[in-house]
C-alpha positions in Angstrom: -95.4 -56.2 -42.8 -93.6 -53.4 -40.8 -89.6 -53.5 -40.7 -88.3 -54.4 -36.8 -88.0 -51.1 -34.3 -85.0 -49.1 -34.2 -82.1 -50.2 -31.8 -82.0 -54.1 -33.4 -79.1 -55.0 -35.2 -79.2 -54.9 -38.8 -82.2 -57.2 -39.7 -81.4 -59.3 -43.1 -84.1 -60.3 -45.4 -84.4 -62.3 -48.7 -87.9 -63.0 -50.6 -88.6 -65.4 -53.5 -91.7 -67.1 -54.9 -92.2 -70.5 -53.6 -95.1 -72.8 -53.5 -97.5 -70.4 -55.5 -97.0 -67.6 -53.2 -94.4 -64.7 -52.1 -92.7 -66.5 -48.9 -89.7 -64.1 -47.3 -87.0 -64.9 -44.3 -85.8 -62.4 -42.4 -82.9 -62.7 -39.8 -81.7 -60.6 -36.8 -78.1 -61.0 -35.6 -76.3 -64.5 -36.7 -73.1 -65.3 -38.3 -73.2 -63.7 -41.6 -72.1 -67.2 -43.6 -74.1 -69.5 -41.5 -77.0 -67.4 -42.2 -76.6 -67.3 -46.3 -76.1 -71.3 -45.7 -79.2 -71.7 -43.6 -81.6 -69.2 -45.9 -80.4 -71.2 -48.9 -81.6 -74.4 -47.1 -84.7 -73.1 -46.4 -85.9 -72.2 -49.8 -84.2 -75.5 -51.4 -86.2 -77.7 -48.9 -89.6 -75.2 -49.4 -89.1 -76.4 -53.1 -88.6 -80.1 -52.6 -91.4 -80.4 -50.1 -93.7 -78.2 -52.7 -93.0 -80.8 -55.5 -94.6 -83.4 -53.2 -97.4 -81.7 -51.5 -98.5 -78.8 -53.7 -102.4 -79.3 -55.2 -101.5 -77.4 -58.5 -98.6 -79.5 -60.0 -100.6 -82.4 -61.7 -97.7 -84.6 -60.9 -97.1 -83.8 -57.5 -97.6 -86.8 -54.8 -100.8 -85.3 -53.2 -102.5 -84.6 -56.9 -101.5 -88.4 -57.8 -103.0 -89.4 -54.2 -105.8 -87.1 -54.8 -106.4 -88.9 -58.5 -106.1 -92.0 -57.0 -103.0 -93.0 -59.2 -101.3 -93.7 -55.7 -102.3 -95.1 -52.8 -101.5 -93.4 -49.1 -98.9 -96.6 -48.9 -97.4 -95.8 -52.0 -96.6 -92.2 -50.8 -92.9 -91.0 -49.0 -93.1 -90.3 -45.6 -93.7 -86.7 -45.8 -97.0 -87.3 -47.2 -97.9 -89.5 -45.1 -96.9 -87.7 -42.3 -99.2 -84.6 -43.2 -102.1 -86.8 -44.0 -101.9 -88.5 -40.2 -101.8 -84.7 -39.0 -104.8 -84.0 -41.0 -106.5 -86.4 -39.6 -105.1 -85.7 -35.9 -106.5 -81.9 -36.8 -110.0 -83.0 -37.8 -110.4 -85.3 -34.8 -109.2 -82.4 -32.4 -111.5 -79.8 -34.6 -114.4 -82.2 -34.5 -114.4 -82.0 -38.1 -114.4 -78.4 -38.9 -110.7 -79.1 -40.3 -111.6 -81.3 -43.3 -108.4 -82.0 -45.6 -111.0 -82.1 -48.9 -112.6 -79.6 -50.6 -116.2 -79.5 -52.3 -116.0 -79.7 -56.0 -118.8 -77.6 -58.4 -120.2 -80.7 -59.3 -121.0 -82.2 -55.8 -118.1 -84.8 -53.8 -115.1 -83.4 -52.5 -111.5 -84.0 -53.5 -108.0 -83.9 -51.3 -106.9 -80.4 -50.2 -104.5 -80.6 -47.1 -103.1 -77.6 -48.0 -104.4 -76.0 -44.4 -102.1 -78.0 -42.9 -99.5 -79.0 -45.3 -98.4 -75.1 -45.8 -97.8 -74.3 -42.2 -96.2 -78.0 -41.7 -93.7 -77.5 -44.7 -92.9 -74.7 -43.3 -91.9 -75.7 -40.2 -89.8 -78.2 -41.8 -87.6 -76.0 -44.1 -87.4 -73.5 -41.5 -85.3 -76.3 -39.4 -81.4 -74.6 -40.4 -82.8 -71.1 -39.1 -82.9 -72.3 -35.3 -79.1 -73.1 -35.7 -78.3 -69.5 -36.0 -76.8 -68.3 -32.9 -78.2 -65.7 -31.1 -80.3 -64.8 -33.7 -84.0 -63.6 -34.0 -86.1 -64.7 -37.1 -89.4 -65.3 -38.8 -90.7 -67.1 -41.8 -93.7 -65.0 -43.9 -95.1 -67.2 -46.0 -98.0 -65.5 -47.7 -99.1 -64.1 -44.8 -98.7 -66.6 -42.4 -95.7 -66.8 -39.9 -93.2 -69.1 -38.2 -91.1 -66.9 -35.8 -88.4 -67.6 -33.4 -86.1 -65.4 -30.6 -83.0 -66.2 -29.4 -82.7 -67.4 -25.7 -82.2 -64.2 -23.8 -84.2 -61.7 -26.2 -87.5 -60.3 -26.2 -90.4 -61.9 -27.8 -91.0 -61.1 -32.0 -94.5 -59.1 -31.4 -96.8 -59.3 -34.5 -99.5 -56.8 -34.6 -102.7 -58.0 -35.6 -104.5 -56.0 -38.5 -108.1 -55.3 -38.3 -109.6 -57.2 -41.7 -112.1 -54.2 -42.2 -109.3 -51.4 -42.0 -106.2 -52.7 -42.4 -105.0 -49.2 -40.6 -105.9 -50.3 -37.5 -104.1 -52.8 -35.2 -107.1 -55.0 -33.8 -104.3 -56.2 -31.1 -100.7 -57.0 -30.8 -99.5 -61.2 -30.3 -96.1 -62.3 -29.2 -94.1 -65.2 -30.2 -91.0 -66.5 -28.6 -91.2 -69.7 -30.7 -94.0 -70.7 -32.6 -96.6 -69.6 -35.6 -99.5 -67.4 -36.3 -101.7 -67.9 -39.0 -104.8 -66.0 -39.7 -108.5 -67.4 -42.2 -110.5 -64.9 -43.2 -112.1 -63.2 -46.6 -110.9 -59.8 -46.8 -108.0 -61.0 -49.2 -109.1 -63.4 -51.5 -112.8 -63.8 -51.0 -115.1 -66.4 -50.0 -112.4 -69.4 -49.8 -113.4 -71.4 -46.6 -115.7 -74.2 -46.6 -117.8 -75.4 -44.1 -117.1 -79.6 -44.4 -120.5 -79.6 -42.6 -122.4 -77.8 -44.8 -120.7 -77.4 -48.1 -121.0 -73.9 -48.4 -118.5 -71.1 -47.9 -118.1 -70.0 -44.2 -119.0 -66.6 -43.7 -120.0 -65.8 -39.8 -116.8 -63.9 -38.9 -113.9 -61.5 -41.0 -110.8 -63.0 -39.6 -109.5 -65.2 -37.3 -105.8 -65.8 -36.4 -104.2 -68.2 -34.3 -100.5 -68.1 -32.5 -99.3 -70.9 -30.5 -96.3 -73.2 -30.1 -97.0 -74.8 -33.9 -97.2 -73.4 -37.3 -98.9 -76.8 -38.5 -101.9 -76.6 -36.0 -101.8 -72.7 -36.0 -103.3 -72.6 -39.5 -105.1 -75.2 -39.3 -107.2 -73.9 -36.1 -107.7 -70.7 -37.6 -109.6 -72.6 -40.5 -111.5 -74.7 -37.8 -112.8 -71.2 -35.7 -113.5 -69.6 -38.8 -115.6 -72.4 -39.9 -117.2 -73.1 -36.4 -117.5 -69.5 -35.1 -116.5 -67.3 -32.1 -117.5 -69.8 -29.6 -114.5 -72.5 -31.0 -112.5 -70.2 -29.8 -112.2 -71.5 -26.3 -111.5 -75.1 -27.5 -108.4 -74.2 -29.5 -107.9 -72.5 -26.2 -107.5 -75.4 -24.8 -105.2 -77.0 -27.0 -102.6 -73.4 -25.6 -103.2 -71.6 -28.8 -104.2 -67.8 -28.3 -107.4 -66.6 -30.6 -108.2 -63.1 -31.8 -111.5 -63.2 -33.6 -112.7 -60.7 -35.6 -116.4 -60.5 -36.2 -118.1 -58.8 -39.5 -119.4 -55.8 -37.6 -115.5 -54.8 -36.5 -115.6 -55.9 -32.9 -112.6 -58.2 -32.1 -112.4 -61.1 -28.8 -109.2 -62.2 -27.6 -109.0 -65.6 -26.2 -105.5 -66.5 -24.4 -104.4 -70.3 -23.9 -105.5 -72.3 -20.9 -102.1 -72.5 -19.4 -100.4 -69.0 -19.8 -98.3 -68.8 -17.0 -96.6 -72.2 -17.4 -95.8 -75.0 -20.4 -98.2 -76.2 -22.7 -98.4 -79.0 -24.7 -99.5 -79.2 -28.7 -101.1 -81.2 -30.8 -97.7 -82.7 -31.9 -96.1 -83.1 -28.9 -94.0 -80.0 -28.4 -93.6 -78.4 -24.9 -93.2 -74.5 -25.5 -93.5 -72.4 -22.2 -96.1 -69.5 -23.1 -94.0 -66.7 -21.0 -92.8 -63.9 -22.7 -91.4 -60.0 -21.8 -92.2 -57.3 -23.5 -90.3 -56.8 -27.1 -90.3 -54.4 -30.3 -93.2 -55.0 -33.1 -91.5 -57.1 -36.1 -94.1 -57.1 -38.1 -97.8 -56.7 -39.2 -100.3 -59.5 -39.7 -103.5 -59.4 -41.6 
């Protein structure tokens, strides 16, 4: 991450651990109380959601679902809500999203935390759009929610190249709305092809930004699983693609309906117009 551009007023930012990962908030302009308020909201609501859907707390409601100590009807309505949108992802992915992981010894167990990150997210992040006439964005290990205030400039998020990370591959803007990136450069060979078993490796990065956090990361797993040519369905769905391919070159895709409103997996209308703004922010 890069701070915001000279000229802004004084950007705010607070950072704590949450959900195994570094996940920071930073703020433009707002109330100076309504913004501690909202922040602290955030993180308390990050840490309830993580003690239901996190995959390393044995106890947690997904591990119990996972272990089959619960059933999906036994679960709260969170859970339940992140398992239909799993579902909802794999059907629109035509299975490349697969909420399951392989295990080392062959079947698979539940893993929605593709979707469930981005989703929780979006949830916490809820108190933030309150804030008036204030720009913000959500980085939660790596991935971003980001939000302007009526009136203001896109947040612009430059894109890094996953081969050398001192190189912007291109720059994406958000008015309202996520970007989440899969690749290997970070941690590895992570991604698993549900159709094969094996770790994806075609491509170095793909990253996603459209009007939802939720199906932002979870298309980004989906083209990095299927390849370059996905690309144009996520299109579809008015998400905007940059794909990264192993020997550095990088494809842009924009959504089907730039110039007017789109609508996403989960039903929200976002119009995909934007001016010109300052860069916020790096993204890997």
């Amino acid at each position: 991450m890069t701070a915001p551009a000279v000229g802004h007023p004084a950007r705010r930012a607070w950072h704590h651990d949450v959900m195994g990962m570094p996940v920071s908030i930073h703020v433009l302009g707002g109330p100076d109380g309504d913004t501690e308020r909202a922040v602290t909201a955030v993180y308390e609501e990050l840490r309830r959601l993580d003690l239901l859907l996190s995959t390393y707390r044995p106890d947690s409601e997904v591990s119990r679902l996972a272990d089959g100590a619960i059933s999906p009807a036994e679960c709260t309505r969170e859970v339940r809500e992140v398992m239909d949108l799993c579902d909802l992802a794999s059907q629109l992915t035509r299975g490349a999203f697969d909420a399951r992981r392989p295990l080392p010894g062959g079947g698979h167990r539940l893993d929605p935390t593709g979707l469930a990150k981005g989703w929780m997210v979006e949830r916490a992040a809820e108190p933030l759009r309150a804030l008036p006439g204030a720009d913000w964005y959500v980085n939660a290990g790596g991935d971003l929610l980001a939000a302007a205030a009526p009136g203001n400039p896109p947040v612009r998020i430059g894109i890094e190249d996953p081969l050398d990370r001192a190189r912007l591959v291109t720059v994406v803007e958000i008015r309202d709305g996520g970007v989440a990136t899969s690749g290997t450069a970070a941690r590895g060979p992570h991604i698993w092809d549900p159709h094969t078993g094996a770790p994806a490796r075609a491509l170095a990065s793909v990253t996603v930004a459209g009007p939802t956090l939720t199906f932002a990361d979870a298309l980004a797993t989906a083209v990095f699983v299927e390849g370059a040519e996905a690309a144009a369905w996520a299109a579809e769905l008015g998400y905007e693609v940059v794909v990264v391919h192993r020997d550095g070159r990088a494809e842009r895709t924009l959504p089907a309906a730039v110039e007017g409103e789109s609508t996403t997996p989960r039903g929200k209308r976002t119009s995909q117009r934007g001016e010109r703004g300052d860069d916020v922010s790096r993204r890997r």
